[in-house]
NUVO-117118 format. One record per residue (C-alpha): residue number from 1; x, y, z. Coordinates in steps of 0.2 Angstrom, whole numbers, plus 5000, padded with zeros to 4 digits. Last residue first. Layout:
BEGIN
<NUM; <X; Y; Z>>;
...
END
This chain:
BEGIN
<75; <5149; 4995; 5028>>;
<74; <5133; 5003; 5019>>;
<73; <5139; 5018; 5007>>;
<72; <5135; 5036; 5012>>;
<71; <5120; 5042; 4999>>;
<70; <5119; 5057; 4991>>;
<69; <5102; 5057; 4981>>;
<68; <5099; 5054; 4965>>;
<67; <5080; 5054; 4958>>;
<66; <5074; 5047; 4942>>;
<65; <5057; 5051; 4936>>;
<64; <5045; 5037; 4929>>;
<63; <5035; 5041; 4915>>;
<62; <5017; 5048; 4911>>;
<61; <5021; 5059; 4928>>;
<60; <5003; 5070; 4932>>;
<59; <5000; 5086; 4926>>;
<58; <4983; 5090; 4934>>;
<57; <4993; 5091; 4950>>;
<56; <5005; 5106; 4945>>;
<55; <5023; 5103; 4950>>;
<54; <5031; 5104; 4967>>;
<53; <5046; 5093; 4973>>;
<52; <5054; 5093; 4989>>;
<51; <5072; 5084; 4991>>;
<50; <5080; 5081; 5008>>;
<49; <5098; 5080; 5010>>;
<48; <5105; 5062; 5011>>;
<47; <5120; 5058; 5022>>;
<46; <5113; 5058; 5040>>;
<45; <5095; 5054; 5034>>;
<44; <5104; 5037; 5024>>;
<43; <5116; 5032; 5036>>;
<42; <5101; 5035; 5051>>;
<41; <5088; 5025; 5042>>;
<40; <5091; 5007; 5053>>;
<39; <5087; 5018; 5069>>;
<38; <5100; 5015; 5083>>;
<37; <5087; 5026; 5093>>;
<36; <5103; 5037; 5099>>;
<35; <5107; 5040; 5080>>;
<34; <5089; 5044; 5074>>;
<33; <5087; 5058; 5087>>;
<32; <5104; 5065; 5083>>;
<31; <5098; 5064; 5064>>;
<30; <5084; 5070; 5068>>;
<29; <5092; 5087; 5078>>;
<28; <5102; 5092; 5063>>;
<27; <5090; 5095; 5053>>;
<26; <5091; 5088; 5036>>;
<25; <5099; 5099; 5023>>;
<24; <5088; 5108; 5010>>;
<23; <5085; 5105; 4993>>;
<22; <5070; 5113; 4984>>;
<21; <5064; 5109; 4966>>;
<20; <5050; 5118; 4958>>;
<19; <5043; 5109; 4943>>;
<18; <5034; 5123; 4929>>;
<17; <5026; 5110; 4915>>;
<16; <5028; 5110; 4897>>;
<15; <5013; 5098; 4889>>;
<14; <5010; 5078; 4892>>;
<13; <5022; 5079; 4905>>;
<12; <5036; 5066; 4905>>;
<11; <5037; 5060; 4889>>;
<10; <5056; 5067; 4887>>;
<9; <5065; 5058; 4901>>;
<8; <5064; 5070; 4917>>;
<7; <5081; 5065; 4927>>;
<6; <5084; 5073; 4946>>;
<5; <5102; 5078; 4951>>;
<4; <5107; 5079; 4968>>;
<3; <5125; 5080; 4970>>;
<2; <5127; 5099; 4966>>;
<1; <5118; 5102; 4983>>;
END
């Protein structure tokens, strides 16, 4: 999804670190199970695709990393 975009300032990682980044779409099935709940998460799981990030544990963030997510804006 080309409107995700994750920023890693320099500083992140004390050393070059391999991140794995998966996007995937949430399942259709939660957000109709959200929507009949009246659940207050719904515009934001009906919108957002799901982000899963993978880097090595014994690197751990030395700075904040930013993440963007598509979001559909509250009326």
């Amino acid at each position: 999804d080309s409107r995700v975009s994750l920023n890693y300032p320099p500083g992140v990682f004390s050393s070059p670190v391999l991140v794995q980044l998966k996007v995937q779409p949430v399942d259709p099935s939660l957000v109709a199970y959200l929507k009949t709940q009246q659940d207050t998460s719904y515009p934001v799981v009906s919108t957002s695709p799901l982000i899963h990030v993978k880097h090595p544990s014994i690197h751990p963030f030395q700075k904040p990393v930013t993440v963007f997510l598509p979001c559909a804006p509250q009326p």
